[in-house]
Every structure is written in C-alpha cells, then in structure tokens.
MITI-488905 format. One record per residue (C-alpha): x, y, z; residue number from 1. Coordinates in steps of 0.25 Angstrom, whole numbers, plus 5000, padded with zeros to 4 digits. Each point is the difference from the previous one (the first is absolute). Layout:
<pts>
PT    u    v    w seq
PT    X    Y    Z NUM
...
</pts>
This chain:
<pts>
PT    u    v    w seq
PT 5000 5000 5000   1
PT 5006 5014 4996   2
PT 4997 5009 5011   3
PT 5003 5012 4994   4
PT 4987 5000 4990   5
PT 4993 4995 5013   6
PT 5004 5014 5007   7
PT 4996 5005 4989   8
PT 4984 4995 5000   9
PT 5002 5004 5015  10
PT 5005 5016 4996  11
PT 4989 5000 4990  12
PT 4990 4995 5006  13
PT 5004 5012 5014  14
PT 5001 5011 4989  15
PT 4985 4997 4997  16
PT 4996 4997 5012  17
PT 5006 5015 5005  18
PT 4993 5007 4990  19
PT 4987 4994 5004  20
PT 4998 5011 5011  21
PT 4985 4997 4999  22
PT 5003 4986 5005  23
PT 5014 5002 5011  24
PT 4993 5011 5006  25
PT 4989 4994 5005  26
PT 5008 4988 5005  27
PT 5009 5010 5007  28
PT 4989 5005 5007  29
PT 4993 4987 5004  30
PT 5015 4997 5007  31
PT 5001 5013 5006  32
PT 4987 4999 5007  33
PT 5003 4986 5005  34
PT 5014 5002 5003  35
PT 4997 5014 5005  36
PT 4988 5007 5001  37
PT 4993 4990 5007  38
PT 5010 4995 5011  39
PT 5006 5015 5002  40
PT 4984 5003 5004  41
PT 4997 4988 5008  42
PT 5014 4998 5008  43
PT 5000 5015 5004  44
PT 4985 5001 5005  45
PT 5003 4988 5008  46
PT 5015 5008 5005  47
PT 4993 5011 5005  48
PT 4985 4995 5004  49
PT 5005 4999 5016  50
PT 4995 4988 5007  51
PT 4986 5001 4997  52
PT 4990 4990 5002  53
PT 4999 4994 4987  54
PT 5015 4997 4997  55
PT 5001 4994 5013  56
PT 4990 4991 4994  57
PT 5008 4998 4988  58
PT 5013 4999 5007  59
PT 4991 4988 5009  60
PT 4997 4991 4988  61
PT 5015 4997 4995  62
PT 4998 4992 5014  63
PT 4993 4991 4990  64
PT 5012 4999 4990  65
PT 5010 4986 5002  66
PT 5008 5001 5011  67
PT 5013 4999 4990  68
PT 4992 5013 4994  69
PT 4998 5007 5014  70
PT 5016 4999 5002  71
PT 5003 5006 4987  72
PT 4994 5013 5005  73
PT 5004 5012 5006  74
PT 4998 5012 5006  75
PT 4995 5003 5016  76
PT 4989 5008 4997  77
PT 4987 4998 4992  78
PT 5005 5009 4990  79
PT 5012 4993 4997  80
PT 4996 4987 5001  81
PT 4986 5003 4990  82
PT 5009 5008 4991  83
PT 5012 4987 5000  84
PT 4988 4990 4998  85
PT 4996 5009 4988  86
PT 5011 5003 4994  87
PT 5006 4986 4999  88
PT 4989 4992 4998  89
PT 4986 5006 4995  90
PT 5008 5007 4987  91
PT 5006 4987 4996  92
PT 4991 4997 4987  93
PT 5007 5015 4997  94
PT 5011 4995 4995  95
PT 4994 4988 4992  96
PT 4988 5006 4993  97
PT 5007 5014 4995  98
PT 5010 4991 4993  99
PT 4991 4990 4995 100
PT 4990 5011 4994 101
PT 5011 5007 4993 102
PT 5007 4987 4995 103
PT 4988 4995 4994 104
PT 4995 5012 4994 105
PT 5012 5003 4992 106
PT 5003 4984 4997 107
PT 4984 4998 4995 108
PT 5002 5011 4989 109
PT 5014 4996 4996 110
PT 4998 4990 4989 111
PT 4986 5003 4995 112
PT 5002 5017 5001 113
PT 5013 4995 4989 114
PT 4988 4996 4992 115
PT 4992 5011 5001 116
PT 5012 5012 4999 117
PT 5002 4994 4987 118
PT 5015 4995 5005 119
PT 4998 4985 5000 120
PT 5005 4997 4987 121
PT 5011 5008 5002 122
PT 5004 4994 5012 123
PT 4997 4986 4994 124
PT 5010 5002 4988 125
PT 5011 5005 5012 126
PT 5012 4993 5001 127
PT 4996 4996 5015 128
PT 4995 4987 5003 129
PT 4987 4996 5006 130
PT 5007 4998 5014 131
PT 5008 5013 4999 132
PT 4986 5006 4997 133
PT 4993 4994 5011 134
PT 5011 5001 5010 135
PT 5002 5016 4996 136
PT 4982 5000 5002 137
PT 5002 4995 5013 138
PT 5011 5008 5006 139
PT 4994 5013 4993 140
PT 4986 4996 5008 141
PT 5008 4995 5013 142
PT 5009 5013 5002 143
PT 4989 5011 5001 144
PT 4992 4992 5011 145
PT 5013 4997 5008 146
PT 5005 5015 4998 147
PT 4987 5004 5007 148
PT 5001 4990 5011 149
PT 5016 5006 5002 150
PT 4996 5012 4999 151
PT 4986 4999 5011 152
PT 5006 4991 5008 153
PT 5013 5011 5002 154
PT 4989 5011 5002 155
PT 4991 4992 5010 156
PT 5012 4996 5006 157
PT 5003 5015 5004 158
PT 4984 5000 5005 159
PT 5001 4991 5008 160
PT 5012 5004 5007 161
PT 4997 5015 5002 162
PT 4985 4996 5006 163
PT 5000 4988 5007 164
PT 5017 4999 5003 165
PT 4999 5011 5011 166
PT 4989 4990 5007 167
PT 5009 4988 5000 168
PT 5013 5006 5003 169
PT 5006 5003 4988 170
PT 5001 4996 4984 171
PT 4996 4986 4999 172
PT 4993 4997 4985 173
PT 5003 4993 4992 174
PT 5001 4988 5007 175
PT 5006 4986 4996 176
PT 4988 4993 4999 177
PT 4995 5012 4990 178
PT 5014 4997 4991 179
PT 4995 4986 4999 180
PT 4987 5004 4993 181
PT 5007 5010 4990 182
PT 5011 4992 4997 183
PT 4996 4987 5000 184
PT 4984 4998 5002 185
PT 4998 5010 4988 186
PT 5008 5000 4988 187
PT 4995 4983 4998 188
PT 4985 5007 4999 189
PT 5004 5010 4991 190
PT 5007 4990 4991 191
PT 4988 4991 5001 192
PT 4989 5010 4998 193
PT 5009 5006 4987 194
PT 5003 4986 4993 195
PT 4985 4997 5001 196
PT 4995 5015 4995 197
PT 5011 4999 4989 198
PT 4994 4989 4995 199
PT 4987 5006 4999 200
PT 5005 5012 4995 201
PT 5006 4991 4987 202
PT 4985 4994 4998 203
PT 4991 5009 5003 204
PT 4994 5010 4987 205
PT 5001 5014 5008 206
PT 5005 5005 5012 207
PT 4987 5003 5008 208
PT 4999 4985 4998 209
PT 5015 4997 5005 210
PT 4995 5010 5014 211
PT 4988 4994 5003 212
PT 5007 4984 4999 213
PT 5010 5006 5009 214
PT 4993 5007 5008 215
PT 4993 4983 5005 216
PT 5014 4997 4999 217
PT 5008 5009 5009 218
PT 4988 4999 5011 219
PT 5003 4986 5006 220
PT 5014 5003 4997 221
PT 4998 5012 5011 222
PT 4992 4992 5009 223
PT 5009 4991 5000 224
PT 5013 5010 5002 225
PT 4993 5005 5010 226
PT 4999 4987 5010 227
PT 5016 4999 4995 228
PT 5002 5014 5005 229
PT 4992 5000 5013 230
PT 5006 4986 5003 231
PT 5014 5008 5000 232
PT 4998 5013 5007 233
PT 4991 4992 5010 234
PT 5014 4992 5002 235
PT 4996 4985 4995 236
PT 5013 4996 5002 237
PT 5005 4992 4988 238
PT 4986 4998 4994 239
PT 5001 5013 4991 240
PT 5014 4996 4996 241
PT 4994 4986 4995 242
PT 4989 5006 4995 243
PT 5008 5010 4992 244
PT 5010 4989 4996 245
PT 4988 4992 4994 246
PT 4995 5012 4994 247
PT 5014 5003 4994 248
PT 4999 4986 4992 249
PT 4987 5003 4995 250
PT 5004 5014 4994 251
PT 5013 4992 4993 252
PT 4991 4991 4994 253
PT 4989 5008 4997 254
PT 5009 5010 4993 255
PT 5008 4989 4993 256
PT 4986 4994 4994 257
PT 4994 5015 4995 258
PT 5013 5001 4992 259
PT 4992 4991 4990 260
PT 4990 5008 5001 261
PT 5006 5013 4992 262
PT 5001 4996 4984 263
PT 5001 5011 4991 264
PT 4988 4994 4992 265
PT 4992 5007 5013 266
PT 5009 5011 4998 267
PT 4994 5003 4987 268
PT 4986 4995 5005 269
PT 4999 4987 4993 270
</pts>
C-alpha cells in the first residue's frame, strides 16, 4: 500500500471538509455545548449554591453508588463531593457521543457525497488503490471527531479543575480511569462504528440515505460505548480493559472486511 496517495484522500477529503462551514460549524458548537457550556453552568451553580437542602440530598444519594464507586470520590463538603461525582461520572457518554456523532456524520457522506460532487469518477480512475482510498476515508472521517474529543476533553478539563478543584483540595481531572475511556474504551468504537457506516456509504444511492443508515447504526454503537465507559470511570477493575480489548479485535476485523466493500465500480455508482 503506498501511503503517500492515501495521505492524499485523507488531505483532500479535510480540505473539503473545512470549507463546509455549513457543516464543521455546527458540529463545533454541539462539542462546545457538551464540553463547555453545559458542564461550565451546571458545575459552577453547584460550587456556589451553599449547603442548601436539595444538594445535600444530591450529595446523600452517591451513598447509593458501589462502595469501589463511593471511595473514588472526594471532597468533604456537599459541594465538592456532588461536583467530584458530576464531573467524573455523570459527563461520561460526553466523551463518546460527541466523537461518535462527528465520525459518523463525515464518514456517512464520504463515499456516496463522491458521487454526487461529480468526483467519483475522477477518484475511480486515480492511481490510488481501493484500500488506499478507504484507508484515506476512514482516517479523514476519524481525525475531525478525535480532534473534537482532544480539544473538549482539554477544555473540560480546565472546567473541571477551576470549579470543583478548589472543593476537593486542589486539581484533580483528568483521572486515570477517565485515560482509559479515551485511550482505550473509544478509539475501537469509533473504528467499528466507521467501517460499518463506510460500507453504507459505498452502497447507498444519496447521502441522506447514507445518515439516516448510520444514524440506526451509531445508536447501539453508543449504548454500548456508553456501558464501556461507565464500566471504566465507575472503576470496573479490568472488565473495561477486557472489554476494550474484545472490542479492539472486532474493530480490526471489522475494518479489514469493509476493505472489500469499496470498489471503484461503486465509485462511479455501478
């Protein structure tokens, strides 16, 4: 495989994809009100509230959580202790639905949108293989909804720590078990999510087609993610690590199989 007409799809396909502001620019704000907007309200209204009655119920139910769960959390007040259990644990599909909802809109439109720009037969008649073409597809449609998670995880991060690390004693996000989910628990969803959308995306006759097939796709994909990444910030021990490994193998020979389905016949819409 020649990587360099690979890089190639992957630079094309970025070019495109940044001059699409009527797409990126939504997507930037869903992650910025995720990310952001949402935890920045929520974590500082729960900083400054005071020990009022109703978060000193809040604070009450984490009693119900597992004991491993209840260790993990600090903080002596009911502030720090709501705001730790927040931050850690309730914004853990965050981190899997923003990547997954980017990744899958860009992959659903990058095959079937080469039909319909007119630039399927051009990219059929390329030197690049079908592999280097959808190899280049899916790094093109993998890198905007990792840089998102970089990027939001980085600003939640900082969030996090200026609201809820003055209760607890001082900067404490991001936590190992949060490294798992990013590093381990996510990129195999990704992967598996985008070799199955690719494939729609080389069989389907128009791109609203290709969003709506991924949309039924993507959905148990995040469900499932979802129970991965509450198993690792909840502290699982080495279920998640299994779990992730499993879902590794999957994402290898799922990917290895949606080679096949990339022809250049489908490219010209044979």
């Amino acid at each position: 495989m020649n990587w360099s007409r690979t890089l190639t799809v992957v630079r094309t396909d970025l070019k495109q994809l940044i001059q699409a502001k009527d797409f990126w620019m939504p997507m930037a704000a869903l992650g910025m009100l995720f990310f952001v907007i949402v935890p920045t309200i929520l974590l500082t209204m729960i900083s400054t509230v005071g020990a009022v009655g109703p978060l000193e119920q809040i604070a009450s139910t984490l009693e119900v959580l597992p004991e491993n769960t209840q260790s993990q959390i600090q903080g002596d007040s009911p502030q720090g202790r709501t705001g730790y259990a927040l931050a850690v644990f309730l914004f853990a599909p965050v981190a899997v639905v923003v990547p997954l909802t980017i990744s899958t809109a860009v992959g659903a439109a990058t095959i079937v949108g080469e039909r319909e720009r007119g630039t399927g037969e051009f990219l059929a008649n390329s030197p690049a293989g079908v592999k280097e073409i959808y190899i280049g597809k899916l790094i093109a449609s993998l890198i905007p909804g990792y840089f998102t998670t970089v990027v939001g995880f980085t600003l939640y991060s900082l969030v996090v720590n200026l609201t809820v690390g003055p209760e607890v004693g001082g900067w404490f996000f991001p936590t190992a078990q949060w490294w798992v989910m990013i590093l381990w628990v996510l990129p195999p969803f990704l992967a598996i999510c985008l070799s199955l959308v690719l494939r729609l995306s080389a069989r389907v006759k128009s791109t609203a087609a290709a969003q709506q097939a991924s949309g039924l796709i993507s959905l148990p994909l995040i469900m499932i993610a979802y129970g991965q990444a509450t198993g690792s910030l909840l502290g699982a021990g080495w279920v998640p690590l299994l779990l992730g490994a499993i879902a590794w193998a999957v994402a290898l020979i799922s990917l290895n199989r949606g080679v096949k389905s990339v022809t250049r016949a489908r490219l010209l819409g044979v």
